[in-house]
PDB file with SEQRES, HELIX, SHEET and CRYST1 records, atoms N, CA, C and O in Angstrom:
SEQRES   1 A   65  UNK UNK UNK UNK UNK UNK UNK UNK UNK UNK UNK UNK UNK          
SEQRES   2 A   65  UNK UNK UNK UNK UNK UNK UNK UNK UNK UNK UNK UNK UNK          
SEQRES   3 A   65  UNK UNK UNK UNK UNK UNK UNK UNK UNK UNK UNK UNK UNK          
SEQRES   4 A   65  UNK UNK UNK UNK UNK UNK UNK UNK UNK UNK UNK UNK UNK          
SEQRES   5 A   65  UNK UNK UNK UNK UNK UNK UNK UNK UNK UNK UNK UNK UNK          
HELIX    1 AA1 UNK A    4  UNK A   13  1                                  10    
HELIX    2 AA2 UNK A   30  UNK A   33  1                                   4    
HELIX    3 AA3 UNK A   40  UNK A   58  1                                  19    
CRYST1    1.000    1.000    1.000  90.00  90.00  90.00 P 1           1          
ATOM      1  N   UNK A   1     -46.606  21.283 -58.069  1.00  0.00           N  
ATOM      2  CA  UNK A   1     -45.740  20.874 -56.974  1.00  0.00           C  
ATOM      3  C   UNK A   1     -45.944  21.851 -55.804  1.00  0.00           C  
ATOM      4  O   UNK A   1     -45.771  23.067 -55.880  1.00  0.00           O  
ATOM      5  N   UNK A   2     -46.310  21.212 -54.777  1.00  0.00           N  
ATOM      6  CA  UNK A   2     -46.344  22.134 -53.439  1.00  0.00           C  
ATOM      7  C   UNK A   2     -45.132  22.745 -52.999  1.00  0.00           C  
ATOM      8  O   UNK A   2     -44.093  22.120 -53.216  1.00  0.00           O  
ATOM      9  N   UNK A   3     -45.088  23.516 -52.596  1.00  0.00           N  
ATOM     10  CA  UNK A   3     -43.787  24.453 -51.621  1.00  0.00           C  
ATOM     11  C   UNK A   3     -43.906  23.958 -50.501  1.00  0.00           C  
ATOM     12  O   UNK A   3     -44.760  23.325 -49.880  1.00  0.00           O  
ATOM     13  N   UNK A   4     -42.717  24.423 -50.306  1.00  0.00           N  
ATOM     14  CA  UNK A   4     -42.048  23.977 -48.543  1.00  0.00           C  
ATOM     15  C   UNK A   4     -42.713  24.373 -47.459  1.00  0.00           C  
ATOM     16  O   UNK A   4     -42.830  23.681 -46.448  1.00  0.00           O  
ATOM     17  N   UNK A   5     -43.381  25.987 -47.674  1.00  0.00           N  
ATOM     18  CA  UNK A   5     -44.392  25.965 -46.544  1.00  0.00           C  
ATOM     19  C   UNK A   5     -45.491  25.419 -46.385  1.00  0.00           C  
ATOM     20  O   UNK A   5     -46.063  25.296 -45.303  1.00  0.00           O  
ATOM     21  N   UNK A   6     -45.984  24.948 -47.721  1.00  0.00           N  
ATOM     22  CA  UNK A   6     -47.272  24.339 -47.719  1.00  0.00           C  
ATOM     23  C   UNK A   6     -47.202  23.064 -47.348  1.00  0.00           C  
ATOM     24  O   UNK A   6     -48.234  22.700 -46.785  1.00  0.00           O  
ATOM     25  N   UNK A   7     -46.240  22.102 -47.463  1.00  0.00           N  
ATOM     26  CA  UNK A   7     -45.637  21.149 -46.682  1.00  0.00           C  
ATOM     27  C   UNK A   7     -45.708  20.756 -45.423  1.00  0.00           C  
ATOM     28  O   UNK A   7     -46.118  19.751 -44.842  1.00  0.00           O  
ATOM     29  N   UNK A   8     -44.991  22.239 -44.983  1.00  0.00           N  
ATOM     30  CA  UNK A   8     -44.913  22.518 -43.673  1.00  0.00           C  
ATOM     31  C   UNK A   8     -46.399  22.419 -42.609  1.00  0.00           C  
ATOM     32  O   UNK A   8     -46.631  21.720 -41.622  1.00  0.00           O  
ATOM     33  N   UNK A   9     -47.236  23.470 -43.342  1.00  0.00           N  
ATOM     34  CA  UNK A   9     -48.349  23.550 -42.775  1.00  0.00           C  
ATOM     35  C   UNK A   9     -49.466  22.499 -42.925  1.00  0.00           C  
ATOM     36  O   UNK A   9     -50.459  22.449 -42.200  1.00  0.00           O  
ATOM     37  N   UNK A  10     -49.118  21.433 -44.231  1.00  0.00           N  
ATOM     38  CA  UNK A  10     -49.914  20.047 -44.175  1.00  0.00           C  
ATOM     39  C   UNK A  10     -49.700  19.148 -43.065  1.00  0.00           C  
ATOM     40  O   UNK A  10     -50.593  18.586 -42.431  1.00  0.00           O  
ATOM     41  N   UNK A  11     -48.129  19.026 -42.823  1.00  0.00           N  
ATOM     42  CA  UNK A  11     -47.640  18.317 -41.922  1.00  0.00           C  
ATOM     43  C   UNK A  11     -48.228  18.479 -40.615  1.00  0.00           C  
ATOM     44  O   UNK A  11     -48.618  17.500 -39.979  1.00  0.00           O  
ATOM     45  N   UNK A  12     -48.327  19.811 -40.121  1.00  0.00           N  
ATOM     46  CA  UNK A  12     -48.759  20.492 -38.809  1.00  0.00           C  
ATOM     47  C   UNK A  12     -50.137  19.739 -38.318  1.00  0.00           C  
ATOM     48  O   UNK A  12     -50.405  19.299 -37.200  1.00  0.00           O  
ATOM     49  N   UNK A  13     -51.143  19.736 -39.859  1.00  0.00           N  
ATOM     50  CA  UNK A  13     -52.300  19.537 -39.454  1.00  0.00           C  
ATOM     51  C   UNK A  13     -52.632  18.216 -39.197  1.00  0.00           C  
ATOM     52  O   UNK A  13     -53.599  17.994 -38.469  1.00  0.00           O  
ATOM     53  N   UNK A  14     -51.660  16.827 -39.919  1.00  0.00           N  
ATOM     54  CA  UNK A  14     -51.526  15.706 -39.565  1.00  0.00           C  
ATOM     55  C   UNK A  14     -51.405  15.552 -38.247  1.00  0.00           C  
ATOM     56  O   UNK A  14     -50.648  16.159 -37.489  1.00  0.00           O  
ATOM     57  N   UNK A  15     -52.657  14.203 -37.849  1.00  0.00           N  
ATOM     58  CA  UNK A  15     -52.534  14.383 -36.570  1.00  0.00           C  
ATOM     59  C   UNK A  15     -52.647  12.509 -36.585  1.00  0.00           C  
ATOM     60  O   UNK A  15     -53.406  11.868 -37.312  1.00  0.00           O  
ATOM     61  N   UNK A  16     -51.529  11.847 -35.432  1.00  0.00           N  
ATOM     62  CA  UNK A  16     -50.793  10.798 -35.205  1.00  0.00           C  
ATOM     63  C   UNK A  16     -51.646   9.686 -35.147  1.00  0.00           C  
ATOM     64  O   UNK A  16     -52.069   9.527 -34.002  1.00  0.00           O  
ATOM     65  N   UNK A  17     -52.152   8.669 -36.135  1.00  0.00           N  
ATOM     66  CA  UNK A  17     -53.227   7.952 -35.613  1.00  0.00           C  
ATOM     67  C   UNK A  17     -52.543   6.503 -34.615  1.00  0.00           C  
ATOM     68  O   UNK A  17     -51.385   6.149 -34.838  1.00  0.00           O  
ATOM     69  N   UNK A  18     -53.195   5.943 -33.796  1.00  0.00           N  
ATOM     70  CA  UNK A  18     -53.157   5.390 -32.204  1.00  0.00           C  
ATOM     71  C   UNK A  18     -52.328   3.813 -33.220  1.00  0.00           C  
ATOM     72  O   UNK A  18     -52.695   3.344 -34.297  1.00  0.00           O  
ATOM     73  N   UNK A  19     -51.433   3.477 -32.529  1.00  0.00           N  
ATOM     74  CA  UNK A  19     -51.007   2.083 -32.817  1.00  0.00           C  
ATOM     75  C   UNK A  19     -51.742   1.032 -32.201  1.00  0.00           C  
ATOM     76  O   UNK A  19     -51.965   1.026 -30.990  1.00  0.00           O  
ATOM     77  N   UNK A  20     -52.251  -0.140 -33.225  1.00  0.00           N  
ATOM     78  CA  UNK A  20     -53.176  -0.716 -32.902  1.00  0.00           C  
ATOM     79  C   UNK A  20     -52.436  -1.408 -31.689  1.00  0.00           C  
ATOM     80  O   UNK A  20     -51.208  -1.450 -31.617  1.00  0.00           O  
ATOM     81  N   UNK A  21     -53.187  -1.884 -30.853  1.00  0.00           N  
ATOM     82  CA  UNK A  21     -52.742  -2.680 -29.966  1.00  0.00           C  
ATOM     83  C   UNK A  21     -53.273  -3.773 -29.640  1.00  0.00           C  
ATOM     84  O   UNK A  21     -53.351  -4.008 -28.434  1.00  0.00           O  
ATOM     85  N   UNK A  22     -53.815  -4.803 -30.644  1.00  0.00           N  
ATOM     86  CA  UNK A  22     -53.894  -5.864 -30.832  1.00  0.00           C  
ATOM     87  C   UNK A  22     -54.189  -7.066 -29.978  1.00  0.00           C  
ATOM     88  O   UNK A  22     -55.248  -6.706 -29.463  1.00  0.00           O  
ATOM     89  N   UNK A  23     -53.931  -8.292 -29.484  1.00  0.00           N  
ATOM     90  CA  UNK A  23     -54.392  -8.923 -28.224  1.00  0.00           C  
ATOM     91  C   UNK A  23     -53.235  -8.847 -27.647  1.00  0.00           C  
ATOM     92  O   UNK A  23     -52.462  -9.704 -28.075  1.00  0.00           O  
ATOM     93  N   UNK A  24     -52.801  -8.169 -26.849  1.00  0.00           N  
ATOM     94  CA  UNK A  24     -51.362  -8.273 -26.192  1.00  0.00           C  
ATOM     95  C   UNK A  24     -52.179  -8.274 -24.718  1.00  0.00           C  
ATOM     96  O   UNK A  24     -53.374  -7.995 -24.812  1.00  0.00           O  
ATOM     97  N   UNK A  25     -51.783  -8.492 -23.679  1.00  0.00           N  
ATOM     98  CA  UNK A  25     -52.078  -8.239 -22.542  1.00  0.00           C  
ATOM     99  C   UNK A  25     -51.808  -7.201 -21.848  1.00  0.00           C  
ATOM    100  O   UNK A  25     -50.628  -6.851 -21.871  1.00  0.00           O  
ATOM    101  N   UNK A  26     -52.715  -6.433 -21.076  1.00  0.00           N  
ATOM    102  CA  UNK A  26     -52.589  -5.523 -20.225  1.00  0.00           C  
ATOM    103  C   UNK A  26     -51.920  -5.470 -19.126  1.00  0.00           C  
ATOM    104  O   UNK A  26     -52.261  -6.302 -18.286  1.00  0.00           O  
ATOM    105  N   UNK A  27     -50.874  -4.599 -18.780  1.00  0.00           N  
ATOM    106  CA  UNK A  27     -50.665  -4.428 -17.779  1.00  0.00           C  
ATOM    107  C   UNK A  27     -51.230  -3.931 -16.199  1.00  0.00           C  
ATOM    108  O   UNK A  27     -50.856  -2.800 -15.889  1.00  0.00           O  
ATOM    109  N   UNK A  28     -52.032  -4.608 -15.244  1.00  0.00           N  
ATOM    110  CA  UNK A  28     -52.388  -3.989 -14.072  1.00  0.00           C  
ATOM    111  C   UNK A  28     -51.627  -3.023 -13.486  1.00  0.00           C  
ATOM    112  O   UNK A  28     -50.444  -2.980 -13.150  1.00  0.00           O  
ATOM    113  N   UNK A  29     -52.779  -2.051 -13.414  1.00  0.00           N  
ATOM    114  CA  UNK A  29     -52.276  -0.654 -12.749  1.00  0.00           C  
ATOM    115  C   UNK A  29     -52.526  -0.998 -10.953  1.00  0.00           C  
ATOM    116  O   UNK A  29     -52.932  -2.090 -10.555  1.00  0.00           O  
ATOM    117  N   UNK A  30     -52.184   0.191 -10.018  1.00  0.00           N  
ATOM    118  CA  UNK A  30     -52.112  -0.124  -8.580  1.00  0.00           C  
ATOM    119  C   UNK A  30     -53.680  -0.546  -8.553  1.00  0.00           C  
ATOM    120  O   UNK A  30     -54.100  -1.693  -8.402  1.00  0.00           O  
ATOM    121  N   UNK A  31     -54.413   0.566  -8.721  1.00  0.00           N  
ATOM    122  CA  UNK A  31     -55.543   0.468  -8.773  1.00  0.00           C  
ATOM    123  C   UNK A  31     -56.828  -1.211  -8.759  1.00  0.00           C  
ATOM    124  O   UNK A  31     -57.576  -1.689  -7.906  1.00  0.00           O  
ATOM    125  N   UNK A  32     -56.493  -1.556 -10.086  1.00  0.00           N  
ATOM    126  CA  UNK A  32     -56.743  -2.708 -10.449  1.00  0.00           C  
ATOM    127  C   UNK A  32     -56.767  -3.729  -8.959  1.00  0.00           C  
ATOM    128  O   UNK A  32     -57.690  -4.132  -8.252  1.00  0.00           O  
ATOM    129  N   UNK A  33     -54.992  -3.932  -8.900  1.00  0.00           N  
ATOM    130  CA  UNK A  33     -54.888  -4.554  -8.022  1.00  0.00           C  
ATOM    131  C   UNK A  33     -55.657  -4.708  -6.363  1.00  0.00           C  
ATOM    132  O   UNK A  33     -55.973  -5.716  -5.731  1.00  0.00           O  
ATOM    133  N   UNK A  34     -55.794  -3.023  -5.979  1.00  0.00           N  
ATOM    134  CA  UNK A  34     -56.674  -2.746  -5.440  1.00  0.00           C  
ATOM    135  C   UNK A  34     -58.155  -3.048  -4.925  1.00  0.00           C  
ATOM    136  O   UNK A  34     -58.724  -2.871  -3.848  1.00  0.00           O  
ATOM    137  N   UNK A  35     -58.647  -3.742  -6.531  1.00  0.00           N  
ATOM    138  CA  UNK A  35     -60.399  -3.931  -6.849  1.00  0.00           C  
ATOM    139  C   UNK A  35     -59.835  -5.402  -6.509  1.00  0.00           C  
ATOM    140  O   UNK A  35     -60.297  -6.004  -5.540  1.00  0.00           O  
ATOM    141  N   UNK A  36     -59.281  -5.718  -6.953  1.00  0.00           N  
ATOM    142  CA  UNK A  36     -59.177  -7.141  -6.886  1.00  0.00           C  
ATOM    143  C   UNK A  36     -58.362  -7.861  -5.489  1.00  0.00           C  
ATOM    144  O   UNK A  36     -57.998  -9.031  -5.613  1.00  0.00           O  
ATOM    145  N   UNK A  37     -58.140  -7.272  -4.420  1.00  0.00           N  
ATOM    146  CA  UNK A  37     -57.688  -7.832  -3.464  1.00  0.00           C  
ATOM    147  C   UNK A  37     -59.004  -7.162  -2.492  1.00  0.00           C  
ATOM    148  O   UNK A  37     -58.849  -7.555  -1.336  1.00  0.00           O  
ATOM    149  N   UNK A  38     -59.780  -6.604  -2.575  1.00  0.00           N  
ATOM    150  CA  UNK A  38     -60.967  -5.990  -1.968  1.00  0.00           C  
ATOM    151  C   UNK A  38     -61.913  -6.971  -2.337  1.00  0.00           C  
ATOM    152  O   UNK A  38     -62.766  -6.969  -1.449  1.00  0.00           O  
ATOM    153  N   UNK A  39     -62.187  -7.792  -3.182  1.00  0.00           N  
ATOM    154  CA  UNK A  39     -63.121  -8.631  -3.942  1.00  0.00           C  
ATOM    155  C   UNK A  39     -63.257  -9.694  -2.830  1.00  0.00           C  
ATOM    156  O   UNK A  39     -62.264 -10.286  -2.409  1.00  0.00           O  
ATOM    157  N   UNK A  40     -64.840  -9.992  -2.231  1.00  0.00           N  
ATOM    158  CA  UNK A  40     -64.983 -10.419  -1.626  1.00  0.00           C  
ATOM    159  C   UNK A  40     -64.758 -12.488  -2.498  1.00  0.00           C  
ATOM    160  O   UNK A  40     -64.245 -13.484  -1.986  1.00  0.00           O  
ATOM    161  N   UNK A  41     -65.151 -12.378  -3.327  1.00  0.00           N  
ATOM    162  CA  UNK A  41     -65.048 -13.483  -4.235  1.00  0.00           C  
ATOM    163  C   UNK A  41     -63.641 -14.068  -4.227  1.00  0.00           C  
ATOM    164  O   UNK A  41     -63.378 -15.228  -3.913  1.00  0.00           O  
ATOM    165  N   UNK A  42     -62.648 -13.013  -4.659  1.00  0.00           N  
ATOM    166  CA  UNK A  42     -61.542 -13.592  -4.998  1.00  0.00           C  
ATOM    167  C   UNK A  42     -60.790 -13.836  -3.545  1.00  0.00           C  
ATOM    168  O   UNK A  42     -60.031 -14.805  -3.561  1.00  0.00           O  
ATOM    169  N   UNK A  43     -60.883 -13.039  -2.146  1.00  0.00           N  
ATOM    170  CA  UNK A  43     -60.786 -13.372  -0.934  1.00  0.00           C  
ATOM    171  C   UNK A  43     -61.381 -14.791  -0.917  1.00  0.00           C  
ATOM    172  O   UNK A  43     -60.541 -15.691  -0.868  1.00  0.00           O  
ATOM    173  N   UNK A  44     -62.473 -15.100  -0.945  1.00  0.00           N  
ATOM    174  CA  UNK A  44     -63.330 -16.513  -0.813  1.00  0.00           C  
ATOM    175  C   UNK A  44     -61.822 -17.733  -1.415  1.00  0.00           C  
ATOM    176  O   UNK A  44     -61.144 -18.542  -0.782  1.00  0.00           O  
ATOM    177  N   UNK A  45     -61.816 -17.293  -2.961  1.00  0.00           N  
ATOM    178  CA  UNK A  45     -61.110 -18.235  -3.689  1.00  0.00           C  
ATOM    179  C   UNK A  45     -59.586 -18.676  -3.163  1.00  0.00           C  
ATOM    180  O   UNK A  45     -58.951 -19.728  -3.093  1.00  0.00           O  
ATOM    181  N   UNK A  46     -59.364 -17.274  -2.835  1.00  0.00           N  
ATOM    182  CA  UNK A  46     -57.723 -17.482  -1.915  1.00  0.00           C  
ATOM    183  C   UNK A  46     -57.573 -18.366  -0.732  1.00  0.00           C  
ATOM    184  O   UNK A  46     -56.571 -19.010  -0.421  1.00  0.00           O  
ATOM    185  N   UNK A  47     -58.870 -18.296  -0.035  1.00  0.00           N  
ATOM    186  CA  UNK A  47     -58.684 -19.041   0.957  1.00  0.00           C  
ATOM    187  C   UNK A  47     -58.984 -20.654   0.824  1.00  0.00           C  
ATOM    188  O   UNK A  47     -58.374 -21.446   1.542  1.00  0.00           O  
ATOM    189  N   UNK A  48     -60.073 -21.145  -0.246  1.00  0.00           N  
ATOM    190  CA  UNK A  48     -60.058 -21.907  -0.570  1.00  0.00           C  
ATOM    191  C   UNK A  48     -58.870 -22.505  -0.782  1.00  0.00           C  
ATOM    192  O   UNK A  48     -58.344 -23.127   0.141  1.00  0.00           O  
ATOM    193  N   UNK A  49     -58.178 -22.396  -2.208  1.00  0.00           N  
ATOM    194  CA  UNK A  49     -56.669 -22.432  -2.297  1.00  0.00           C  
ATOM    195  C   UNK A  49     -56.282 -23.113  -0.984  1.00  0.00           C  
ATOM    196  O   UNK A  49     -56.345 -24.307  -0.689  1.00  0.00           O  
ATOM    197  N   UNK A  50     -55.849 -22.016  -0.235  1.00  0.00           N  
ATOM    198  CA  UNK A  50     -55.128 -22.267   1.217  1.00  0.00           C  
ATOM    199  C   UNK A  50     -54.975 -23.512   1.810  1.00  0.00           C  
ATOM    200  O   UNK A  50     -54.055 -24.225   2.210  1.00  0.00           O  
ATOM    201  N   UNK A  51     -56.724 -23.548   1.697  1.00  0.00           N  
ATOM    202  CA  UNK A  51     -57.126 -25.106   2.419  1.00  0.00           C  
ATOM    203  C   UNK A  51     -56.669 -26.036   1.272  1.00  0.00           C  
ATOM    204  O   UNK A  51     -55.585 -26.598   1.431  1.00  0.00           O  
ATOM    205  N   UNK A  52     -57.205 -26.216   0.392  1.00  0.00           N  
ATOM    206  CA  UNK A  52     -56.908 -27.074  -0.360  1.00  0.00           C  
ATOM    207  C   UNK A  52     -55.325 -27.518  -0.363  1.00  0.00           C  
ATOM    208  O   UNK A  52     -55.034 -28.714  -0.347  1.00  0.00           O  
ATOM    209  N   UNK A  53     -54.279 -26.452  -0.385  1.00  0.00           N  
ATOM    210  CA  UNK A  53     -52.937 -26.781  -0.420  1.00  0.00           C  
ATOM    211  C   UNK A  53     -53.086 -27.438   0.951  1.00  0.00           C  
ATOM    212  O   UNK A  53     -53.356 -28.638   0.918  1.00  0.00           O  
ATOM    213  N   UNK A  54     -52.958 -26.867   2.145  1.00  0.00           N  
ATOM    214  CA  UNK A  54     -53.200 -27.630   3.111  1.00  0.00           C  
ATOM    215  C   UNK A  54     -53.147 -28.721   3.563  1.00  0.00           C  
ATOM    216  O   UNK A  54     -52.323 -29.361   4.216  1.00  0.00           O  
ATOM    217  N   UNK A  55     -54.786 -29.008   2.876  1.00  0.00           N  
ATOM    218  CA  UNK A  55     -54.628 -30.352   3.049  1.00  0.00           C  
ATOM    219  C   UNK A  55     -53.864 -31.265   2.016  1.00  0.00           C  
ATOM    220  O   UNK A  55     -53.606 -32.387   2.453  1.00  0.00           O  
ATOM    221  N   UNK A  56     -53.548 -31.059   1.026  1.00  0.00           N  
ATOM    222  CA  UNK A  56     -52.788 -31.789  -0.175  1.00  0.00           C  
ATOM    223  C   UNK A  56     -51.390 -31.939   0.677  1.00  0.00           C  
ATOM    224  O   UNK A  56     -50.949 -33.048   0.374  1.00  0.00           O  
ATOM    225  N   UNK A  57     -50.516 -31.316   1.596  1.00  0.00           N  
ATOM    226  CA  UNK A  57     -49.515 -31.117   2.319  1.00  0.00           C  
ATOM    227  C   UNK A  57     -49.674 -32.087   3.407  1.00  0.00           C  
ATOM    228  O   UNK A  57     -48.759 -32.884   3.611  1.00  0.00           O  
ATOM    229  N   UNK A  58     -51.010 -32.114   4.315  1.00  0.00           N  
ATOM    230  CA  UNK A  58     -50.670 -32.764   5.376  1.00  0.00           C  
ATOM    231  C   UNK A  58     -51.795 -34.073   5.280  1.00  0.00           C  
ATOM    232  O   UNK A  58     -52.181 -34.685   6.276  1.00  0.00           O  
ATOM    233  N   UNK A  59     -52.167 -34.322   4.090  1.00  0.00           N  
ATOM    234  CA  UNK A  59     -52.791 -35.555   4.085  1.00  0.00           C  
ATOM    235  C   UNK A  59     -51.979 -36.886   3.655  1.00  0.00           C  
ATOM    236  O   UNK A  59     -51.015 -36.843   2.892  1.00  0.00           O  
ATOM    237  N   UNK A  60     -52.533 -38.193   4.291  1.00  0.00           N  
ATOM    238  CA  UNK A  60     -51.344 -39.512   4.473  1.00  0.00           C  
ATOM    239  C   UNK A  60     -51.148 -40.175   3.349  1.00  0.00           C  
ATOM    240  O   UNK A  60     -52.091 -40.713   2.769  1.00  0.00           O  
ATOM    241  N   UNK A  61     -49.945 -40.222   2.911  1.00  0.00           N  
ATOM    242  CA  UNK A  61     -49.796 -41.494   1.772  1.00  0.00           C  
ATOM    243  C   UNK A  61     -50.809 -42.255   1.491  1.00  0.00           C  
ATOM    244  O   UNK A  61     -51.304 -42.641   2.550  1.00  0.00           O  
ATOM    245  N   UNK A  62     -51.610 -42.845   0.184  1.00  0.00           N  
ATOM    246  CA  UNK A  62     -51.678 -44.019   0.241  1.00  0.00           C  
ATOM    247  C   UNK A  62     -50.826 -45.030   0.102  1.00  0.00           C  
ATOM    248  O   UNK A  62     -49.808 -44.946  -0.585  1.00  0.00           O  
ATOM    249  N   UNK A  63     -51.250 -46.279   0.880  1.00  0.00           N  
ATOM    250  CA  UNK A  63     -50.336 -47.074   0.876  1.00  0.00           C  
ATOM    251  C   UNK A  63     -50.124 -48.194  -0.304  1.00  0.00           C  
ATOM    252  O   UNK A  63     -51.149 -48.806  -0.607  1.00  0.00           O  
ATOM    253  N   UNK A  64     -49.284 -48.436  -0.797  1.00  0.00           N  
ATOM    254  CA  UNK A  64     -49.543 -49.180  -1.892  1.00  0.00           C  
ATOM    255  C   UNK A  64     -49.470 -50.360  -1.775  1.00  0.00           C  
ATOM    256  O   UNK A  64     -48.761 -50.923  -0.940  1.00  0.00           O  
ATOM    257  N   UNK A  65     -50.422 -51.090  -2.853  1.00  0.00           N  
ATOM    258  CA  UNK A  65     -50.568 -52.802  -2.869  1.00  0.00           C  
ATOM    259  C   UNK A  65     -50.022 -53.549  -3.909  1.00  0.00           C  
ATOM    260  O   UNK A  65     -50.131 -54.775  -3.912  1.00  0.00           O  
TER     261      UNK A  65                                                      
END                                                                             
């Protein structure tokens, strides 16, 4: 049977292994956000968007038959 200090000093040397973290999603840091509003691509896509709502907004009924 081990003693209390030897306990002690097993414990010490235990060292905390990482909790898996599984598929959960990441949280974006400032940074991130950063790369991604600089992105000439995703600028492109936003504006696309834009138009597209746009016109979905100011284009005419069809009329029905």
């Amino acid at each position: 049977m081990p003693t209390a200090k030897q306990i002690q000093n097993a414990k010490k040397t235990l060292k905390p292994t990482p909790k898996p973290k599984g598929n959960k999603p990441k949280l974006p840091n400032k940074l991130t956000y950063i790369v991604i509003s600089a992105d000439p691509k995703v600028k492109r896509d936003r504006e696309f968007l834009k138009t597209v709502r746009e016109y979905m907004k100011n284009r005419p009924l069809r009329a029905e038959r």
